[in-house]
C-alpha positions in Angstrom: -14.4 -7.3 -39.0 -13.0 -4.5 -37.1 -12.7 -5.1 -33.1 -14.8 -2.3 -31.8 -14.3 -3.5 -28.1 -13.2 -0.3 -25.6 -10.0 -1.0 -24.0 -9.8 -0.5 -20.8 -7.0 2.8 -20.0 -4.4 2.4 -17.7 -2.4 5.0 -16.0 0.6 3.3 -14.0 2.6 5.0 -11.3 5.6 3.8 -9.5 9.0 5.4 -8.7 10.6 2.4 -10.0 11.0 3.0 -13.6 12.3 -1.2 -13.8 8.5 -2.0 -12.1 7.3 0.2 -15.1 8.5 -1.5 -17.4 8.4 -5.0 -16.5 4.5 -3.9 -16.2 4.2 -2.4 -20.0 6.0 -5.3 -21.2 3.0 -7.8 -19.3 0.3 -5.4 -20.2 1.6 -5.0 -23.8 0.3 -8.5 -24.6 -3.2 -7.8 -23.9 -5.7 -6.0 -26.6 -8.0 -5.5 -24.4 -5.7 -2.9 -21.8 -4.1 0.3 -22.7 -1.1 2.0 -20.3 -1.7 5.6 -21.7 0.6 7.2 -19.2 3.1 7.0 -16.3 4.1 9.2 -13.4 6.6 8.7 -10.9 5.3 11.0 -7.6 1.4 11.9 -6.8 1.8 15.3 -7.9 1.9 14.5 -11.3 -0.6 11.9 -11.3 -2.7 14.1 -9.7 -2.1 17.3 -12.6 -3.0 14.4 -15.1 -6.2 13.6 -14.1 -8.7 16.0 -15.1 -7.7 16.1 -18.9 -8.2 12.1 -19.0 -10.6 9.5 -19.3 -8.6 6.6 -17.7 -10.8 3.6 -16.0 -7.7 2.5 -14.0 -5.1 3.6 -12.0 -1.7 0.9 -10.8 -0.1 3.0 -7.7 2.8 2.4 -5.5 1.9 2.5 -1.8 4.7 4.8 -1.6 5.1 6.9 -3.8 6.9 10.1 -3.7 5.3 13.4 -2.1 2.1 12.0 -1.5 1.7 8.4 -0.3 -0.5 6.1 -2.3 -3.4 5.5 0.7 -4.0 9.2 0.7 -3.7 9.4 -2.9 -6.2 6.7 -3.6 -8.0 8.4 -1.2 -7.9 11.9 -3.1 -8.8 10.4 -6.3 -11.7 8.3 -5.4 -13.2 11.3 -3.5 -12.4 13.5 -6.9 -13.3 11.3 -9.0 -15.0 7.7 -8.1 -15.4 6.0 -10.9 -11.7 5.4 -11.5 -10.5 2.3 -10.0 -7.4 2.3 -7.9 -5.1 -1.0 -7.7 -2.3 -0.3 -5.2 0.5 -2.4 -5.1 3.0 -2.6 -1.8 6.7 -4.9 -1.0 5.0 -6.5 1.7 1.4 -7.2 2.0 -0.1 -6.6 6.0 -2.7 -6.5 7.5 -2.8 -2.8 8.5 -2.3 -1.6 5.0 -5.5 -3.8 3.9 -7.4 -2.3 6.4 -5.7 1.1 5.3 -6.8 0.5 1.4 -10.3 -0.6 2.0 -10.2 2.5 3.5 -9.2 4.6 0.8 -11.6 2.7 -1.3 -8.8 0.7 -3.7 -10.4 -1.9 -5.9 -7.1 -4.1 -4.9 -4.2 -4.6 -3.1 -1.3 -6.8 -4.4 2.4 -7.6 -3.9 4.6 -6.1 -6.0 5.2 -10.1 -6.9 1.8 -10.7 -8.2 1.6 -13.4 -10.9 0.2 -11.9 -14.6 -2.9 -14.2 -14.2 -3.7 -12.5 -11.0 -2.5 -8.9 -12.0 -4.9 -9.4 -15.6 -7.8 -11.1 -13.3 -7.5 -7.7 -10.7 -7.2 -4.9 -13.5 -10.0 -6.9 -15.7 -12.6 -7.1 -12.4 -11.6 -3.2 -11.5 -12.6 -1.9 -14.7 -15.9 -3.6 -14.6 -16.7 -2.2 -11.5 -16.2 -4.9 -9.2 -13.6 -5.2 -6.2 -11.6 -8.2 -5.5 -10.5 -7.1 -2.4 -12.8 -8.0 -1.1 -12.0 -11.5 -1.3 -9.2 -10.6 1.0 -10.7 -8.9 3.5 -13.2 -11.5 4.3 -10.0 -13.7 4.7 -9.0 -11.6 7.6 -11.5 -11.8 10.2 -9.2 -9.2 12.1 -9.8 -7.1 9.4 -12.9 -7.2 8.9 -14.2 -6.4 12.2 -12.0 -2.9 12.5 -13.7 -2.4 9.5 -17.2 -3.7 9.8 -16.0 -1.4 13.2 -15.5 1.9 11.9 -17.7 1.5 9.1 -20.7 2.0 12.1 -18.7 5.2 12.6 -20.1 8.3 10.7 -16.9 10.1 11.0 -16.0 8.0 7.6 -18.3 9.4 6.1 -20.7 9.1 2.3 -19.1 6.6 0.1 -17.7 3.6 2.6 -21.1 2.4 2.5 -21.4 1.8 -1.2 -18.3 -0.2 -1.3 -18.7 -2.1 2.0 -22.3 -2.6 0.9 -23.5 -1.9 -2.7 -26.8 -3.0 -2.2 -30.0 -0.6 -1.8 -32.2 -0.6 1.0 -35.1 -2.4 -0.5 -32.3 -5.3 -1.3 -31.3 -5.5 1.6 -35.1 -5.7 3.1 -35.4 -8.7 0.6 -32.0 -10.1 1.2 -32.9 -10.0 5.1 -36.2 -12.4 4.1 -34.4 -14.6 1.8 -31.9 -15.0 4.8 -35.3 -16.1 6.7 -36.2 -18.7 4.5 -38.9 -16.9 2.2 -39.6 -17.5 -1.3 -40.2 -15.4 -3.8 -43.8 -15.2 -3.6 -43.6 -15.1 0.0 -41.7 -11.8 -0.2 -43.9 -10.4 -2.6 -46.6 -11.3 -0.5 -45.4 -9.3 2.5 -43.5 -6.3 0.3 -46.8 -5.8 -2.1 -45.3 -5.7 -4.4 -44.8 -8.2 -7.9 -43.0 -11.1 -7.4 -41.3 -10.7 -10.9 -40.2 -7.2 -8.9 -38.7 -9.5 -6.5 -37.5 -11.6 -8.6 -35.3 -8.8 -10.7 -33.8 -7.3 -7.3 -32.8 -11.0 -5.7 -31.1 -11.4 -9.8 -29.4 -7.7 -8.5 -28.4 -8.9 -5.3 -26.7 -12.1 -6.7 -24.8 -9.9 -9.3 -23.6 -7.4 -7.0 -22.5 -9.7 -4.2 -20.6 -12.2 -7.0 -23.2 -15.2 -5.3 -24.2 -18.0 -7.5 -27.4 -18.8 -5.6 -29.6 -17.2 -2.7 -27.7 -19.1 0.5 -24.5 -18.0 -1.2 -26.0 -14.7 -1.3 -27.4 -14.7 2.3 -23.5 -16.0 3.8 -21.7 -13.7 1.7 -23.8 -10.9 3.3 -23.7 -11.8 6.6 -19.8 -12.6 6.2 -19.6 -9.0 5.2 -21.8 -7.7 8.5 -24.7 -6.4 5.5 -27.8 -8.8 7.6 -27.7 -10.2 10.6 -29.3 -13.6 11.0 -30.1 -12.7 14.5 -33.2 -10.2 13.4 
């Protein structure tokens, strides 16, 4: 039987034309992934992009003529269902505060392992956004930008990736945090409690929580609830 699973297309751009490689030759291995081009500067990544349907993008932090925070940047803005993976020689803190910024879906050494290069491109292309994982490691980063997210100069679109949840999720996810039950929430919300139950199944999903408390931390790690109200 024919394998009618989409793969997920890769466009890969780096000056270094050894990095290139050394990347097709790992990704090569993998049915599910597809490198269907490489650039070398942000111009012609950029002139690529319309005629294409890729799901992922691999960029150098600095690459030529247009450095890869603004370019990740420029593409999410353009177009934001792309997910952008940048890659850097030395990872700091102020260049992961600088790509949750430009919205990447990751942000890894140029000496990341395969396992943790597949896991990345794998959880990008479905949407989600392991770095987040990293910047709730860095408390220093996550208050500048828990900080500036409170700032509307950022603007539309920080908010879904900081918090994907809706407002009436975050209403719930605010009473879980208070102890309620289902039916407790229904109770209050009029509304069903199989209603409630769907959205706190959406919460869990979209916050990568196994359970409500786990839920309820990982929102208040993030700055989403306060358990204070």
């Amino acid at each position: 039987m024919a394998d009618t699973t989409e793969k997920i297309k890769l466009y890969l751009a780096d000056e270094q034309q050894l990095f290139r490689q050394g990347i097709r030759t790992v990704l090569a291995e993998e049915k599910s992934i597809e490198v269907i081009g490489e650039f070398v500067s942000g111009d012609e990544l950029l002139a690529a992009l319309p005629a294409t349907d890729v799901n992922v993008i691999l960029l150098d932090t600095k690459l030529p003529t247009q450095g890869g925070f603004e370019l990740a940047t420029t593409i999410k803005k353009q177009l934001p269902s792309i997910a952008v993976i940048l890659f850097t020689s030395v990872i700091s803190e102020e260049e992961l505060f600088e790509a949750i910024k430009a919205r990447a879906s990751a942000y890894l050494s140029r000496n990341v392992s395969k396992a943790d290069l597949l896991d990345s491109i794998l959880m990008s292309a479905a949407g989600k956004h392991p770095i987040n994982d990293a910047f709730l490691s860095q408390p220093r980063v996550a208050e500048r930008v828990l900080g500036q997210f409170q700032d509307l100069s950022w603007g539309q679109g920080v908010e879904s990736f900081i918090s994907p949840l809706t407002t009436r999720e975050t209403e719930i996810l605010n009473y879980m945090a208070r102890g309620y039950l289902n039916k407790q929430i229904a109770d209050v919300l009029f509304i069903s409690e199989q209603t409630i139950k769907n959205h706190v199944t959406s919460i869990l999903r979209k916050l990568d929580a196994n359970a409500r408390t786990h839920a309820v931390v990982i929102a208040v790690k993030r700055g989403l609830i306060s358990l204070s109200k």
